[in-house]
C-alpha positions in Angstrom: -10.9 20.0 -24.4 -14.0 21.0 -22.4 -16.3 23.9 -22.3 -16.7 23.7 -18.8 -15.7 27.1 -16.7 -15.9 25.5 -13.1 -14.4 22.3 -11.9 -14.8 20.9 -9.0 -12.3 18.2 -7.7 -13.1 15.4 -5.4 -10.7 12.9 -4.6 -10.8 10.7 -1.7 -14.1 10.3 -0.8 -13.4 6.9 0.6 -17.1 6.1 1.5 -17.7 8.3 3.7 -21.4 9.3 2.7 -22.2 12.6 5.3 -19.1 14.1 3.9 -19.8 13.7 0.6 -23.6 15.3 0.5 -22.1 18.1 2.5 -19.1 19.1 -0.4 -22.1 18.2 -3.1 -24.3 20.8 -1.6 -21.6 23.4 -1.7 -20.4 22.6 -5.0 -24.2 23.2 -6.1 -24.1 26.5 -4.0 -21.5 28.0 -6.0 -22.3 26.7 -9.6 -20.2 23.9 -11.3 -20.2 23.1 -14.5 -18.2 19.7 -14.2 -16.5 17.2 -11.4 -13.8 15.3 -11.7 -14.3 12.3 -8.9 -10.2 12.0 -8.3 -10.1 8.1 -7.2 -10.2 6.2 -3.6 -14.1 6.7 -3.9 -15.9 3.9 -2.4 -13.6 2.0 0.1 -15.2 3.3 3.1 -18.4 2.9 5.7 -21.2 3.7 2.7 -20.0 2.2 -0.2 -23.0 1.4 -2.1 -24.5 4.7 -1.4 -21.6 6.6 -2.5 -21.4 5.3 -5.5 -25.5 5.1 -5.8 -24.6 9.0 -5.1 -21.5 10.0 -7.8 -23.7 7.3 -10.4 -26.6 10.1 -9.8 -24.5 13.0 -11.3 -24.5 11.3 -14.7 -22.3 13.3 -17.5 -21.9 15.9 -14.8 -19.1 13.8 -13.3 -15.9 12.4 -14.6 -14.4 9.4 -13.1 -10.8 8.9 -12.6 -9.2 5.5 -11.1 -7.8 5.3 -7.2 -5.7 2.3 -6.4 -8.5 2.1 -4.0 -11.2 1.4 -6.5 -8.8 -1.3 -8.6 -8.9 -3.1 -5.5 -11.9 -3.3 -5.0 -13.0 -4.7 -8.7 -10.1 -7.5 -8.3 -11.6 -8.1 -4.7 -15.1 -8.0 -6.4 -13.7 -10.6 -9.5 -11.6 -12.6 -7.1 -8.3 -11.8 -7.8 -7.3 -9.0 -5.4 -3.9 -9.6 -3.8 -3.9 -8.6 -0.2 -1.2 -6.3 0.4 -0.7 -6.9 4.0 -2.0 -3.8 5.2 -4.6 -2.7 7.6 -7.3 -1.9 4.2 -7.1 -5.2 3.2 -10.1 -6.7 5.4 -11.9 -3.3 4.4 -11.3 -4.1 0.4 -13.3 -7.3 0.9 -15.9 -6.1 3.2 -16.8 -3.5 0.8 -16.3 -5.3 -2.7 -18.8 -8.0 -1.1 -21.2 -4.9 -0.8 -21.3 -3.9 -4.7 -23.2 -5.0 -7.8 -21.9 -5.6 -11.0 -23.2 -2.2 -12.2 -20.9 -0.5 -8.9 -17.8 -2.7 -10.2 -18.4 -1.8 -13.6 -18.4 2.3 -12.9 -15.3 1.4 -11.2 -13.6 -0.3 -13.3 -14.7 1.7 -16.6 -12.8 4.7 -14.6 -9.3 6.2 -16.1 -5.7 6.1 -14.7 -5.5 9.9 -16.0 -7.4 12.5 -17.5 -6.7 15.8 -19.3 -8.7 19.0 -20.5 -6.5 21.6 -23.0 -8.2 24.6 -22.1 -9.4 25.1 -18.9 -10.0 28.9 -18.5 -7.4 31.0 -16.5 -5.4 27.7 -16.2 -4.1 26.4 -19.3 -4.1 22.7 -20.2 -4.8 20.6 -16.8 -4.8 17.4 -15.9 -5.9 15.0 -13.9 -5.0 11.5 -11.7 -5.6 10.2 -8.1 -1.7 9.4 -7.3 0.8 10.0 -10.4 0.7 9.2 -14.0 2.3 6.4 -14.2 1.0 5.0 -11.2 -2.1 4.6 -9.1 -0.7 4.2 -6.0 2.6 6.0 -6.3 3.3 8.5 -3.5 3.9 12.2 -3.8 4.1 14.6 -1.3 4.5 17.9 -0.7 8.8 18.0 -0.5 8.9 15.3 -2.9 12.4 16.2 -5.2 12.0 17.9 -8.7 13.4 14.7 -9.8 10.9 12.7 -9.1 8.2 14.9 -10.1 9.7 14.7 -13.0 9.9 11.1 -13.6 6.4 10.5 -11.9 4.4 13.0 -14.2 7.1 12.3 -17.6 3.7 10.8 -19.0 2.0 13.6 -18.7 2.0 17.3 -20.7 -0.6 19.4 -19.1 1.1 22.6 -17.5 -1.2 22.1 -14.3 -1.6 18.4 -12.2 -4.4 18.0 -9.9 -4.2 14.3 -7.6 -4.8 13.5 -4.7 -4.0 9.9 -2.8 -2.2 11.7 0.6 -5.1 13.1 1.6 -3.1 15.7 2.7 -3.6 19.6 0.6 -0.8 21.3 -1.0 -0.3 23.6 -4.2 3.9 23.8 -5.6 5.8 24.1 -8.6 8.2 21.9 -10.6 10.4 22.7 -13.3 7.7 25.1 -14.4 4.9 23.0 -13.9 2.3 23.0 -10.9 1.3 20.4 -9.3 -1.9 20.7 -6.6 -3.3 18.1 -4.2 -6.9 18.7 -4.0 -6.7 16.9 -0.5 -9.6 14.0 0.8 -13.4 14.6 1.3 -13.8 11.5 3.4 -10.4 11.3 4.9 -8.3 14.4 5.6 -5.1 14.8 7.6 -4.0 17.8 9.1 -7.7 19.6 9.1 -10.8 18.5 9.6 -13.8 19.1 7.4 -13.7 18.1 3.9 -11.4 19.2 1.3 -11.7 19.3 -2.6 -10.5 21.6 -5.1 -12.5 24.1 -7.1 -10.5 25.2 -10.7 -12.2 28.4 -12.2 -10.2 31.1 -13.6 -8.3 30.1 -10.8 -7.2 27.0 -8.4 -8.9 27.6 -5.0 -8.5 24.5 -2.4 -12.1 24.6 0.1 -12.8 22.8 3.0 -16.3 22.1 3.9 -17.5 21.4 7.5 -19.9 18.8 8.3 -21.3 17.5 11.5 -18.6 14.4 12.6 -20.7 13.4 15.9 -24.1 12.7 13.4 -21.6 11.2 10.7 -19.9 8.8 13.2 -23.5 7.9 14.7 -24.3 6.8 11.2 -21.9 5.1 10.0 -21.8 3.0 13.8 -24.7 1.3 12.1 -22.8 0.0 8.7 -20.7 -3.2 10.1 -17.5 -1.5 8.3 -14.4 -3.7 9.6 -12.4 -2.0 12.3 -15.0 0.9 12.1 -13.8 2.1 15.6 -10.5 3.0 14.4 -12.1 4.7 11.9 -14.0 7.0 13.5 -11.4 8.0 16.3 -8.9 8.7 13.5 -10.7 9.9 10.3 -14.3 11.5 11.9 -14.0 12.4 15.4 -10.7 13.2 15.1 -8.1 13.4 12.6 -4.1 12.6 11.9 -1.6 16.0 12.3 0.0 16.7 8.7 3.2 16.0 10.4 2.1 12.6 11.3 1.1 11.7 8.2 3.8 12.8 6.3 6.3 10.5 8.8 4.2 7.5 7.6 3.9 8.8 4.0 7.7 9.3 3.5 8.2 5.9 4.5 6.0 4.6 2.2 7.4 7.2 -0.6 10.9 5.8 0.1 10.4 2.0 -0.1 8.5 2.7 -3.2 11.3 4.6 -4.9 14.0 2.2 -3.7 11.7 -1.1 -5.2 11.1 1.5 -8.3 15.4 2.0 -8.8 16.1 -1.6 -8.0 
């Protein structure tokens, strides 16, 4: 249950500090009474200060768990199990940049959460990827099926995630399910996108200066920052290009899930 009568959703936020304070001066601009921080907040160029930034909101903010941010607390407690992808450098670099406190917001963070009354919407939840799974893929023509199977944990007649970084509003079976896309890391836009629920779903993009953000964050000694900035910041991936690579991932997934 909440009282609250405007959410705003940020999910991917990935560290990337300029984008952030740009969708937190918005979401001041038109009035919220409650955010939901969607996961995938800190791995990024300004980790500390993101999470110096979302601590700063206090109640105001409700934390939900990225398969992003459980990497970084096994990084930060030594246990993290390098997946053999290109984050893996950047889950170490940043985990060696928190403090107990950071690891502990992190870490105290849920898989999913859910409000019952959420005004004009009904009962909504909440989760970075799926509910069952942190890091489990949906996108946009996933099957019925396996929206199904993915969300079976859940009750709530609306689903907000995020994890593609990529925006998209759909049914199934008579439920709705709504990407709030990524602040720090969108594909198939630029500007930052987050989701605003208030008598209504309404998905926003905010603009931000890239050139000023990518001088910035040329100063943080992020791994493979480069990269970074010619494919997130100065420029960004076509949805079509991002769902090639996401369906691949969505398919080995569901094949290791069935076997």
């Amino acid at each position: 249950m909440t009282d609250a009568a405007r959410i705003a959703v940020l999910s991917d936020i990935h560290g990337n500090l300029p984008a952030l304070e740009a969708v937190l001066a918005e979401v001041e601009s038109v009035g919220v009474d409650l955010l939901v921080l969607n996961g995938d907040l800190a791995d990024g160029p300004f980790p500390v200060e993101t999470l110096d930034l979302l601590h700063s909101l206090g109640d105001r903010a409700v934390w939900v768990r990225g398969n992003g941010d459980r990497w970084l607390v096994e990084a930060f407690d030594g246990v993290f199990r390098p997946t053999g992808g290109p984050a893996d450098e950047l889950i170490e670099w940043a985990a060696g940049m928190l403090s107990r406190e950071h690891r502990d917001l992190l870490a105290a963070a849920s898989l999913t959460v859910s409000f019952d009354d959420v005004p004009g919407l009904g009962s909504v939840g909440f989760c970075h990827a799926t509910a069952r799974d942190d890091n489990e893929m949906v996108l946009v023509d996933s099957t019925i099926d396996h929206f199904r199977e993915a969300f079976a944990a859940s009750e709530e007649e609306t689903m907000v995630v995020g994890h593609c970084h990529m925006p998209f509003d759909r049914l199934f079976d008579r439920r709705r399910i709504v990407n709030a896309g990524s602040v720090g890391m969108p594909y198939g836009h630029t500007g930052a996108s987050w989701a605003l629920l208030g008598n209504q779903m309404t998905l926003r993009r905010t603009g931000y200066d890239a050139d000023a953000a990518a001088e910035l964050m040329s100063g943080t000694g992020m791994p493979d920052l480069r990269a970074f900035l010619d494919e997130n910041i100065c420029e960004t991936p076509s949805d079509t290009e991002a769902m090639d690579v996401f369906s691949k991932v969505r398919e080995k997934q569901l094949r290791a899930r069935s076997s």
